[in-house]
C-alpha positions as CSV (number, residue, x, y, z in Angstrom):
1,X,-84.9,-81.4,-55.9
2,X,-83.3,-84.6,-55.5
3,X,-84.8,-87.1,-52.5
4,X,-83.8,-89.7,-50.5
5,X,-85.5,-92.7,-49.8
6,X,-85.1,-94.2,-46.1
7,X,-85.5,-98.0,-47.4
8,X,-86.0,-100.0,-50.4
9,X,-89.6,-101.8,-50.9
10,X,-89.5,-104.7,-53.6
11,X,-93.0,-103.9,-54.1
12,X,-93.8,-102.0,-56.6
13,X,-96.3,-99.2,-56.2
14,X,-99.3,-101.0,-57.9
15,X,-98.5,-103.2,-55.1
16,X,-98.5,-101.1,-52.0
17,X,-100.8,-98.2,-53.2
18,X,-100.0,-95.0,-54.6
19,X,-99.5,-93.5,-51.2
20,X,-97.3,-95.7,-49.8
21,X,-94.3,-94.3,-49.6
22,X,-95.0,-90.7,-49.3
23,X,-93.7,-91.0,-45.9
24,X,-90.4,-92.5,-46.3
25,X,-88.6,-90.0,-48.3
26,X,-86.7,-86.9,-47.6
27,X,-85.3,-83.8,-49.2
28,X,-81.7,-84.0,-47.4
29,X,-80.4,-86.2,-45.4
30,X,-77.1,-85.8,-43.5
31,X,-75.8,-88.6,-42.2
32,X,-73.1,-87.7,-39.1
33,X,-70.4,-89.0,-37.4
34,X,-71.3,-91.2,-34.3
35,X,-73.9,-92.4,-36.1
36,X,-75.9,-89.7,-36.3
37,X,-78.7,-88.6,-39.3
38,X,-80.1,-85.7,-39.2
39,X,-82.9,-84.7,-42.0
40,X,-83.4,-80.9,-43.7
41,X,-86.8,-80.6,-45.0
42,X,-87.7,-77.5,-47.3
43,X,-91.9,-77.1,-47.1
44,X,-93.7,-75.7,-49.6
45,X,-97.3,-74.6,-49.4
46,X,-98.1,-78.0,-50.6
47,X,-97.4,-79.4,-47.2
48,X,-100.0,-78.3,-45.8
49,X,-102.6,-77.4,-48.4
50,X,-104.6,-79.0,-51.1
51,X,-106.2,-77.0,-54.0
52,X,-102.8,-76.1,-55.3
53,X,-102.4,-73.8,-52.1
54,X,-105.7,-72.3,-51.7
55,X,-107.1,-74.1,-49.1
56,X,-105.0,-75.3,-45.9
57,X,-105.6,-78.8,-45.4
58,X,-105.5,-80.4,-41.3
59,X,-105.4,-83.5,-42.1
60,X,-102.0,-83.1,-44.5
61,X,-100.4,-81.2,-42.0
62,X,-101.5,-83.9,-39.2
63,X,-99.9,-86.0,-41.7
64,X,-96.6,-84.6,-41.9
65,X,-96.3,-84.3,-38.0
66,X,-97.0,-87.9,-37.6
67,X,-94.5,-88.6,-40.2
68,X,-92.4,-86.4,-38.2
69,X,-92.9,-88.4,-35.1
70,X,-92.0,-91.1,-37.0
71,X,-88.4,-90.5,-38.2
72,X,-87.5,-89.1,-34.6
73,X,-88.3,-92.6,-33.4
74,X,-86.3,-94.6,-35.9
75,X,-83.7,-92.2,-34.4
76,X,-83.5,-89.5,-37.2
77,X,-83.1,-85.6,-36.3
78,X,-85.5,-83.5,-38.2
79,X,-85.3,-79.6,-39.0
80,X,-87.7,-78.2,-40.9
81,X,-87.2,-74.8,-43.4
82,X,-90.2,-72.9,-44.7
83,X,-89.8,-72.3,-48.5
84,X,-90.0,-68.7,-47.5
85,X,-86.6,-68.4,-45.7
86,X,-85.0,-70.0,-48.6
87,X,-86.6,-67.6,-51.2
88,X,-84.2,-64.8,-51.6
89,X,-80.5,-66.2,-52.1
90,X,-79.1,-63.5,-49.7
91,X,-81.3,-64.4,-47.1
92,X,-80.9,-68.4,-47.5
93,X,-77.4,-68.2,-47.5
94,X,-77.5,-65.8,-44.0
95,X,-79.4,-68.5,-42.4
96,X,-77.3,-71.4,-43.6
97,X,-74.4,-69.8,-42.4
98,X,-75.8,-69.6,-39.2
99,X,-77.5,-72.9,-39.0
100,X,-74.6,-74.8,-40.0
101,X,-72.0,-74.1,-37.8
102,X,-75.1,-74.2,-35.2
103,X,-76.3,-77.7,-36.2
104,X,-72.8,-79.0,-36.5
105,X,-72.0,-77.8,-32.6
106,X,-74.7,-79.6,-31.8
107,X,-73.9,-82.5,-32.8
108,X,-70.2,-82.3,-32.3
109,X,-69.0,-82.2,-35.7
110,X,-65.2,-80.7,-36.0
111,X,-64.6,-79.0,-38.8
């Protein structure tokens, strides 16, 4: 799945760490009219596990919430999709066509 990176850090990652930009990337990102970005996130058991999903893992999940926290306050919109509801190709598609529409009233997107 393609990401996107929210900036661009000269440093390489011998530089910064192997960890330092786990934070800063995103599997969709939407940007909107009126300035407007709002971020779709798919998560996988590996979100919050370690042991290749065997054990569930506070800490990676307190992670991602903080990371969370973070994007809302450099004024990014964040919704989140289990990897379950996304499983089945009937069912993703009946949610999509839901949430669209849904998301793009919300935001005040004309089609």
């Amino acid at each position: 799945m393609p990401e996107v990176w929210l900036r661009w850090d000269h440093r390489t990652v011998q530089e910064r760490g192997p960890e330092a930009l786990l934070r800063s990337r995103m599997d969709f990102l939407l940007p909107l009219p009126h300035g407007q970005r709002v971020v779709l996130e798919v998560d996988g058991s590996q979100h919050y596990t370690r042991d290749h999903g065997r054990t569930p893992d506070t800490a990676k999940n307190a992670d991602m919430v903080a990371a969370d926290r973070d994007l809302r306050l450099r004024g990014y919109e964040l919704f989140r999709f289990g990897h379950d509801e996304l499983k089945r190709l009937d069912a993703a598609q009946n949610l999509l066509r839901r949430f669209i529409p849904d998301m793009f009233r919300r935001f005040r997107v004309s089609s």
